[in-house]
C-alpha positions as CSV (number, residue, x, y, z in Angstrom):
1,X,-4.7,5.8,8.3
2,X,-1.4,4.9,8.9
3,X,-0.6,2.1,12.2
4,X,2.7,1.7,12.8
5,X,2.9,-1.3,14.7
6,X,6.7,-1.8,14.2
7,X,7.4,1.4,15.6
8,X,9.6,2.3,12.4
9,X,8.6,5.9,12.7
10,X,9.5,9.1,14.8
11,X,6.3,11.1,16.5
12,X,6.8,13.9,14.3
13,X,7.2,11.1,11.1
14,X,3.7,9.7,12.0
15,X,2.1,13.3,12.1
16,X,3.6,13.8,8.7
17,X,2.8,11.1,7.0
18,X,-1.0,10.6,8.6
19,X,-1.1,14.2,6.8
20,X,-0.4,12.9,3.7
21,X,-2.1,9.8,3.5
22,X,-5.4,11.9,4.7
23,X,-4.3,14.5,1.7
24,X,-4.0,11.4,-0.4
25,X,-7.6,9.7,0.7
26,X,-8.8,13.4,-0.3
27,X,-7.1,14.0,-3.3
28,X,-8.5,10.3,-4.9
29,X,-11.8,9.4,-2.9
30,X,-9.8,6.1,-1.8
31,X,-9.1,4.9,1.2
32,X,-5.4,4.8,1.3
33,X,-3.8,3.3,4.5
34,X,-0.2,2.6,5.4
35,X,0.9,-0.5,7.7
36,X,4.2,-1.1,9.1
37,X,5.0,-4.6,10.6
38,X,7.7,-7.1,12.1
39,X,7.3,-10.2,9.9
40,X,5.5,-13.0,11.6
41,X,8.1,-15.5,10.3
42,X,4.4,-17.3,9.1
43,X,3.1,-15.0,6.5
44,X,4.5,-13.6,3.0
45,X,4.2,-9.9,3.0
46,X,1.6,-10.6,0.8
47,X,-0.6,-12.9,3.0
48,X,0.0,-10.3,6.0
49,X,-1.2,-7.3,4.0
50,X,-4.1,-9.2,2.4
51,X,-5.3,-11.1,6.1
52,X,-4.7,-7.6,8.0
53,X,-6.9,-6.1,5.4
54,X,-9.7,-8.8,5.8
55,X,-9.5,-9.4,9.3
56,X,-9.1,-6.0,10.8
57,X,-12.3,-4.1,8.6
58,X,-9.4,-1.8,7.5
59,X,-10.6,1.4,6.2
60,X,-14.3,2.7,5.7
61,X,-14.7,2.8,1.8
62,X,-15.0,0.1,-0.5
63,X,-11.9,1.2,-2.3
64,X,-9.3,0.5,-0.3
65,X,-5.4,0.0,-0.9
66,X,-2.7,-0.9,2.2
67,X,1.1,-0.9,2.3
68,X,2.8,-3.4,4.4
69,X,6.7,-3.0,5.4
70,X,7.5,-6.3,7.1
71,X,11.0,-5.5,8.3
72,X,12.5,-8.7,8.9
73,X,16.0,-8.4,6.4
74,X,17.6,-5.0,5.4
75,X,15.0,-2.9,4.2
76,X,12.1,-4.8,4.7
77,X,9.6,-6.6,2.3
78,X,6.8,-4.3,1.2
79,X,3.1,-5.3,-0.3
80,X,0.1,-3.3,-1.8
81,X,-3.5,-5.0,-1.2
82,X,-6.1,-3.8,-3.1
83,X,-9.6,-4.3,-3.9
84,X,-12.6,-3.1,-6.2
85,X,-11.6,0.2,-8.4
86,X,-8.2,0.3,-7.0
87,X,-7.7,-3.5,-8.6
88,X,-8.1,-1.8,-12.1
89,X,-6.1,1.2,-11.5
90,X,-3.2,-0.5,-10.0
91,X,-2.5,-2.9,-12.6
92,X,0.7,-5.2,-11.8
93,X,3.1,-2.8,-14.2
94,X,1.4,0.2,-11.6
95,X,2.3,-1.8,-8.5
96,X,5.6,-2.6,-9.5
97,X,6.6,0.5,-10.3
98,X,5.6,2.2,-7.4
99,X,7.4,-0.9,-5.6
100,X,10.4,0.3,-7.0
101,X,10.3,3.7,-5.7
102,X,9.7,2.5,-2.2
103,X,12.4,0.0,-2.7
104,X,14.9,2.8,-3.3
105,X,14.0,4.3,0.2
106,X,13.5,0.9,1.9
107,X,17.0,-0.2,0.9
108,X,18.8,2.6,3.2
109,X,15.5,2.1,5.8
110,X,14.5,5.3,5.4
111,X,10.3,4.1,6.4
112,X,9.2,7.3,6.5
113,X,10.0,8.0,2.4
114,X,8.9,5.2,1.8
115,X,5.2,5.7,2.3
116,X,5.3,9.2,1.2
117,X,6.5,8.1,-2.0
118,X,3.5,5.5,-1.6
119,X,0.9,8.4,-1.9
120,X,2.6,10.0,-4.5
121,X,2.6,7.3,-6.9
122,X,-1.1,6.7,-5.5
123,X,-2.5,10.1,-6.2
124,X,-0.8,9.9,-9.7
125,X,-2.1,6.9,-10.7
126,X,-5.5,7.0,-9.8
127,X,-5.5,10.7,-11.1
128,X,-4.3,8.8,-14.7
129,X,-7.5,6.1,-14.2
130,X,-7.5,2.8,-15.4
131,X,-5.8,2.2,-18.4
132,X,-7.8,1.5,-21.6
133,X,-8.7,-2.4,-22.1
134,X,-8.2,-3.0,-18.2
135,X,-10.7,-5.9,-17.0
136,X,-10.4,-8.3,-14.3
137,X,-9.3,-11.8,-14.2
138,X,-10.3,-14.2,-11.6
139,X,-7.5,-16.5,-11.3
140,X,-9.3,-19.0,-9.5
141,X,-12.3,-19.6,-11.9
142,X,-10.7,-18.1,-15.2
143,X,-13.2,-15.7,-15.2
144,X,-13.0,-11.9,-16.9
């Protein structure tokens, strides 16, 4: 699903990339979803993606993942929010990395390749699985 409430993206762009994100959601049995949005001038991109997420009942699975653009600055911030399976397959190296190839579109605003290369790096990474010796830390009780 992709909602493009900043309204970053051209008619045709939407089509396009509600193609790929559906091709993605296929291709990995996640439920992949893309979010554009003004920052809030409250909210980290990181609180916005993770309160749009749990507020809004985004997506129908239990694996979900969301990007968030917050334009606010040249380029925009950008999050990924994820939970259950999608926790272990993005590991922080995963996230940042695909970060980094949505930065390089994000820095000349171009939205649109942004969240394609979003489901690229997606669809790779879950197609590589979680990485041997992955487990899950609760940072709040210390937990594994």
């Amino acid at each position: 699903m992709l909602v493009d409430e900043a309204g970053l993206l051209s008619g045709e762009e939407q089509e396009r990339l509600e193609e790929a994100l559906s091709g993605c959601r296929t291709k990995t049995g996640m439920d992949v979803s893309a979010v554009t949005a003004y920052n809030d001038g409250v909210r980290s991109a990181m609180e916005y993606a993770d309160d749009y997420y749990d507020y809004n009942d985004f997506g129908t699975g239990r694996d979900k993942s969301i990007y968030m653009d917050a334009p606010g600055r040249r380029g925009g911030e950008c999050w990924i929010s994820t939970s259950r399976n999608m926790i272990r397959i993005l590991t922080d190296k995963r996230i940042d990395l695909v970060l980094d190839d949505m930065y390089d579109y994000l820095g000349s605003q171009d939205y649109y390749g942004a969240i394609l290369a979003f489901t690229r790096d997606i669809e790779y990474y879950v197609d590589k699985g979680i990485q041997a010796g992955q487990y899950n830390y609760d940072t709040e009780t210390g937990e594994i």
